[in-house]
N, C-alpha and C positions, 0 to 999 in steps of 0.2 A: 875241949873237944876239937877235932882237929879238923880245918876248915880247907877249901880247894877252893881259892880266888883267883876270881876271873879279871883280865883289865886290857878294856881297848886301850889304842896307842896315843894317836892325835885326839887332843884335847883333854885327855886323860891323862895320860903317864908324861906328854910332851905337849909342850906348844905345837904350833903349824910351819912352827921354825924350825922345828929340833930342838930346841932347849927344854930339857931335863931338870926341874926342879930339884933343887938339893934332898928335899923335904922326900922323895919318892923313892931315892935307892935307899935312906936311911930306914922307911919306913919298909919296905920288900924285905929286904935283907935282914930285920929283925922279924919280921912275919915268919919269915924261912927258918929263924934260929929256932921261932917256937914251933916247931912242926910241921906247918900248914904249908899247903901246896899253894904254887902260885902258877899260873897260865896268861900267857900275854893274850888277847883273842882279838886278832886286829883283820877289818879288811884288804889291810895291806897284802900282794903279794908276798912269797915268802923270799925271795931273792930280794925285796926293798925292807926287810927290817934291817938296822942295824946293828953292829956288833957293838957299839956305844949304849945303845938299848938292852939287849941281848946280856951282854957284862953289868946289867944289874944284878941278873939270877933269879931264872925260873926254872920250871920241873917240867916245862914244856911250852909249846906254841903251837897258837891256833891261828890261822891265817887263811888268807884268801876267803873271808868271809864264813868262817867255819868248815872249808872245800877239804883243807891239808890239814893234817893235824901228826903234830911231834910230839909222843909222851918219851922224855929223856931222848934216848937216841931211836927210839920206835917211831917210825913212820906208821900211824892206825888209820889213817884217814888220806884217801886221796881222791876226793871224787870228783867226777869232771861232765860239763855239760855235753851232752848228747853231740855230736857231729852236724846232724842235720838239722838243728835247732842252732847250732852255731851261724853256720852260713844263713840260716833264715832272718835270724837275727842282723845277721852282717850288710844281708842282701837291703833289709828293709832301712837300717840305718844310713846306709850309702845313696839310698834312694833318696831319703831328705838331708843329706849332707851333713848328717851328725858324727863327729868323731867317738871312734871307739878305743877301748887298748885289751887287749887279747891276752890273760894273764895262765900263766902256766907255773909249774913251780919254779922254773929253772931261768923261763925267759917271757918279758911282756913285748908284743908285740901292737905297735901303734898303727890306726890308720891314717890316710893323705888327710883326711878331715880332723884328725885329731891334733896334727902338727901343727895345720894351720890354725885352729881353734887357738892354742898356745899361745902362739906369735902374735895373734891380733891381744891376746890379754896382755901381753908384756910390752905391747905396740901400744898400748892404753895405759899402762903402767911404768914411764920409762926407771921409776926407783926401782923396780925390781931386779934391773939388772945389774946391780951394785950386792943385790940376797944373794950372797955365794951359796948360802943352800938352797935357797928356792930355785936356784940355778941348776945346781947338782940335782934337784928334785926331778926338774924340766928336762934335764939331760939323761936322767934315768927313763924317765919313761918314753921317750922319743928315740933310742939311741939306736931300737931295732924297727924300722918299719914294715907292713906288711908288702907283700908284693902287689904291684897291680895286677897280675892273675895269679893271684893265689893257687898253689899244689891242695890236693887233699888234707897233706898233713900239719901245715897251718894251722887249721881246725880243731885236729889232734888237741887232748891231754889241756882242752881250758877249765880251769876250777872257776875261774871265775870272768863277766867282762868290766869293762866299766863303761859309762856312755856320758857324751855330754849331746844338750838339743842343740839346737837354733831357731830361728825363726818361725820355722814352719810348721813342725810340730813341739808338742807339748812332753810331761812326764806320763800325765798321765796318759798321752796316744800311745806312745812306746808301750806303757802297761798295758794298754787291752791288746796291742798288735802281737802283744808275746803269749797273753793269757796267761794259761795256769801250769803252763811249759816250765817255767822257771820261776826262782825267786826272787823277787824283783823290790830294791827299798828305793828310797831318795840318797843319792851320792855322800859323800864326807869330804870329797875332792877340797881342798884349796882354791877358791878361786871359781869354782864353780856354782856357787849358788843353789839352791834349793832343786834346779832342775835336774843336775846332771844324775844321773841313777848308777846301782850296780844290781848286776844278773850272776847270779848264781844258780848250783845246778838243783832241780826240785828236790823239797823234801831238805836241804840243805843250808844251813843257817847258822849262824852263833848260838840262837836257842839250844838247836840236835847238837851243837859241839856241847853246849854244857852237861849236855842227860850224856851223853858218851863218855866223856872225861867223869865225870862222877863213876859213871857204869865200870867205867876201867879201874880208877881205884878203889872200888865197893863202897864209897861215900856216899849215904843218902844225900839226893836234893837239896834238902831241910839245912844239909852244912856247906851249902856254898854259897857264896855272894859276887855279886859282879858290881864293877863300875864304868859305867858309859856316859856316850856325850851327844851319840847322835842318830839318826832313824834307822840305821843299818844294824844300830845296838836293841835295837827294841824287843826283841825276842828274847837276847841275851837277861834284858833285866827283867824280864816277864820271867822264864823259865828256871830262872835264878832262886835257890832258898830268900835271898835277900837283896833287889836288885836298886844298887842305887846310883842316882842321877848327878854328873858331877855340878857345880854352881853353875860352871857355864852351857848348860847342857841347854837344846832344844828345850821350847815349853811345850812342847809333844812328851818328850820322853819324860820330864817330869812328872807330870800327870800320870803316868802311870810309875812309876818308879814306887819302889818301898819309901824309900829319903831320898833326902836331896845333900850333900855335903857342901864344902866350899870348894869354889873355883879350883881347876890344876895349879894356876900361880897364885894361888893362898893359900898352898898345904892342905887341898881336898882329898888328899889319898892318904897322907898321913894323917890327920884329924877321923878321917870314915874306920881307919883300921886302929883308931882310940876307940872312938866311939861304941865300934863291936867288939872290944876288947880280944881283937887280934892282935896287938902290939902296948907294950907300958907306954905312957903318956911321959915323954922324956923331951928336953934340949932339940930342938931341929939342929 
């Protein structure tokens, strides 16, 4: 029966470094030989996946928190947070000095507070600055700043934001100050801990990417599966025929998960697509 798999990126498909277990393109790429669709579903914007990624081979991407969605060369999904729920957002964040980054398909847009935010982490971490990709990572996402007055169109065309706190307030302040405006999980950032969060537009999720991308290819529910690692995926593995949790995953997302596999660096994605006999049990 032919299945439409879902897979976030960090922690999943990749470390927090970029490195690509051997075990993951072996195991996609013979998924793919037997029929089954595959879908990256990552919160990552979509101008920050990579084409090292990307050249493993899927049928499509799902990004920016389920906002943007590519079936093959179809763009079906592009949906974006409200304008006036942007800047409210923007307005309130700036007020307690939480950095944001403003993601669009094409270009993420960083605030004064989010640079600084940065700097003091790698001010605190001086090995990081020897992580040529965590460098590269740093440098993507800061490389465009917002202005200090902002034009209207700034605001324009955000599928998704991201935020980190401070001191002052909390995750959960952010969450009641936005309410039920938007979708709002606990971050996956690098380096950001448990607080930073991400906003997406309502109604908008990895969950609704999974019922859409099924919907597109006429695959019931019942034949997909996802694998996630962290609170932004939560929906994903809820709304999933089969959603499971990778070893290193949150013990939130566990908990509710179908299974739990092994770790991303112990062949958790190749072992999970043994296990549901999406792929022969072969040599890594």
């Amino acid at each position: 029966m032919r299945k439409i798999i879902f897979l976030d990126i960090d922690g999943t498909l990749t470390g927090y470094d970029g490195w690509i277990p051997p075990s993951v393109s072996t195991a996609c790429r013979s998924a793919r030989s037997k029929g089954h669709l595959l879908y990256i579903c990552s919160g990552r914007p979509r101008l920050f996946i990579s084409k090292e990624i990307l050249d493993i081979g899927f049928d499509g991407v799902i990004s920016a928190g389920g906002a943007y969605i590519e079936a093959g060369n179809n763009i079906i999904l592009n949906a974006m947070i409200p304008v006036e729920t942007v800047i409210n957002i923007t307005n309130y964040l700036n007020l307690h000095k939480c950095g944001f980054l403003l993601e669009k398909s094409y270009i993420a847009l960083s605030s004064h507070f989010l640079i600084t935010y940065w700097e003091n982490i790698i001010e605190g971490n001086p090995s990081l600055k020897r992580d040529i990709k965590f460098i590269d990572f740093i440098n993507r996402i800061t490389e465009n700043q917002l202005p200090e007055n902002p034009e209207p169109y700034h605001y324009e065309g955000i599928n998704k934001m991201v935020f980190m706190i401070n001191n002052e307030v909390s995750f959960d302040d952010v969450k009641q100050a936005i309410g039920i405006n938007c979708e709002i999980f606990r971050g996956s950032v690098p380096y950001c801990g448990n607080e930073g969060g991400e906003i997406g537009p309502p109604g908008i999720h990895k969950g609704s990417a999974v019922e859409r991308i099924a919907e597109y290819h006429g695959i019931s529910l019942d034949d997909t599966i996802a694998f996630g690692d962290s609170d932004n995926d939560r929906k994903m593995i809820e709304r999933a025929g089969i959603g499971i949790a990778m070893g290193n995953a949150s013990a939130d997302l566990k908990t509710i998960a179908d299974d739990v596999t092994n770790s991303f660096d112990n062949d958790g994605i190749f072992n999970g697509f043994v296990k549901y006999g999406l792929i022969s049990e072969m040599p890594v």
